[in-house]
C-alpha positions in Angstrom: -0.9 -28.5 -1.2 -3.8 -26.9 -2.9 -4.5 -23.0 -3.5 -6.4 -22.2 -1.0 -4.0 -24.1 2.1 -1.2 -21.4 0.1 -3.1 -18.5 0.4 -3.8 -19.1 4.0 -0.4 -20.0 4.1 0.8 -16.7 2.8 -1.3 -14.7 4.5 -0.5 -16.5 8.2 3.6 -15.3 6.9 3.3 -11.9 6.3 2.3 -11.0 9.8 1.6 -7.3 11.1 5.5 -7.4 12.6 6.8 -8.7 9.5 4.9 -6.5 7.1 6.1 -3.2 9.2 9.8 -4.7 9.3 9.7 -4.6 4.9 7.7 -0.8 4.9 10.7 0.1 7.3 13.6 -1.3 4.5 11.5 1.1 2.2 10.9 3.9 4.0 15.2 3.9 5.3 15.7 3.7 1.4 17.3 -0.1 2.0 14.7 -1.1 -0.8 12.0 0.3 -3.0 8.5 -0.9 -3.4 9.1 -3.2 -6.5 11.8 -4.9 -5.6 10.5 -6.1 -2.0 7.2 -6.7 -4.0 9.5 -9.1 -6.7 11.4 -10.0 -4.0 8.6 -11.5 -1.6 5.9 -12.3 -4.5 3.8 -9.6 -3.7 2.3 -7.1 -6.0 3.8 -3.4 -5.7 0.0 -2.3 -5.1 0.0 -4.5 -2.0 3.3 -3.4 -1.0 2.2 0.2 -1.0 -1.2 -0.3 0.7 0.6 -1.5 3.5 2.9 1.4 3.6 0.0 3.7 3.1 -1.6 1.9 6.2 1.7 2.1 8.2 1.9 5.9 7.8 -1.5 6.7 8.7 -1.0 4.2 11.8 1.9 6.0 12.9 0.9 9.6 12.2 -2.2 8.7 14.4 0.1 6.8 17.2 2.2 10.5 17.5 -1.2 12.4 18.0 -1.9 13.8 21.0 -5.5 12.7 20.7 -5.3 9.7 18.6 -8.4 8.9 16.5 -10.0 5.5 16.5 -9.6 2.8 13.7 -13.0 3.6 11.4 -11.8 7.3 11.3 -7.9 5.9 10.0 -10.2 3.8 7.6 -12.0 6.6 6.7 -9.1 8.9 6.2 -6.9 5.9 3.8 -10.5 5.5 1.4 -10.4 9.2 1.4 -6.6 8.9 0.6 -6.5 6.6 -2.0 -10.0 7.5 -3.6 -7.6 10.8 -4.4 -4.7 9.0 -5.7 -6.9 7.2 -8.0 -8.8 10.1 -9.0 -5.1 11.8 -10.5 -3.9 8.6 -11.4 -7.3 8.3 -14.1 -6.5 11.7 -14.7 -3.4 11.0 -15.6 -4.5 8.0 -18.1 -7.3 10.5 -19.5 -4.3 12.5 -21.0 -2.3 10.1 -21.9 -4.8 8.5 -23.7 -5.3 11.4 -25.9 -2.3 12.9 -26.2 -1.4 9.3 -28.2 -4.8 9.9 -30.4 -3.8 10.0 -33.6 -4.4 14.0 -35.4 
């Protein structure tokens, strides 16, 4: 089988049901993102897009008014354009706190 019949193979497993069933494990503590990520091949920064994705889905499913699927895109970029704003921050300090004097 080459790569590309895996891939499609992969990605034709890890359906939407399937995918919510893992961020469920995590979220009731059954599991934590790097072990299902070990666990099922998958990279923890998949693992926690898809949880990301599954709490905006459901926040918006419990609105009274629920918004449409561009604005939940827009509100995840926004989301995760924030995380990776602190998490370079983060690095940024790092990186000179281990400067040498």
């Amino acid at each position: 089988m080459g790569d590309t019949e895996e891939r499609q193979e992969d990605v034709q497993r890890w359906t939407a049901k399937r995918r919510a069933t893992l961020i469920l494990e995590i979220l009731k503590g059954n599991t934590t993102i790097a072990e299902a990520a070990r666990t099922h091949g998958l990279t923890a920064a998949e693992v926690e897009r898809w949880k990301e994705r599954f709490l905006v889905g459901a926040e918006n499913a419990l609105k009274s008014r629920p918004r449409d699927e561009e604005e939940q895109k827009d509100d995840l970029i926004r989301r995760l354009e924030r995380k990776v704003g602190r998490m370079a921050l983060e690095i940024d300090i790092m990186q000179e706190a281990m400067k040498p004097n």
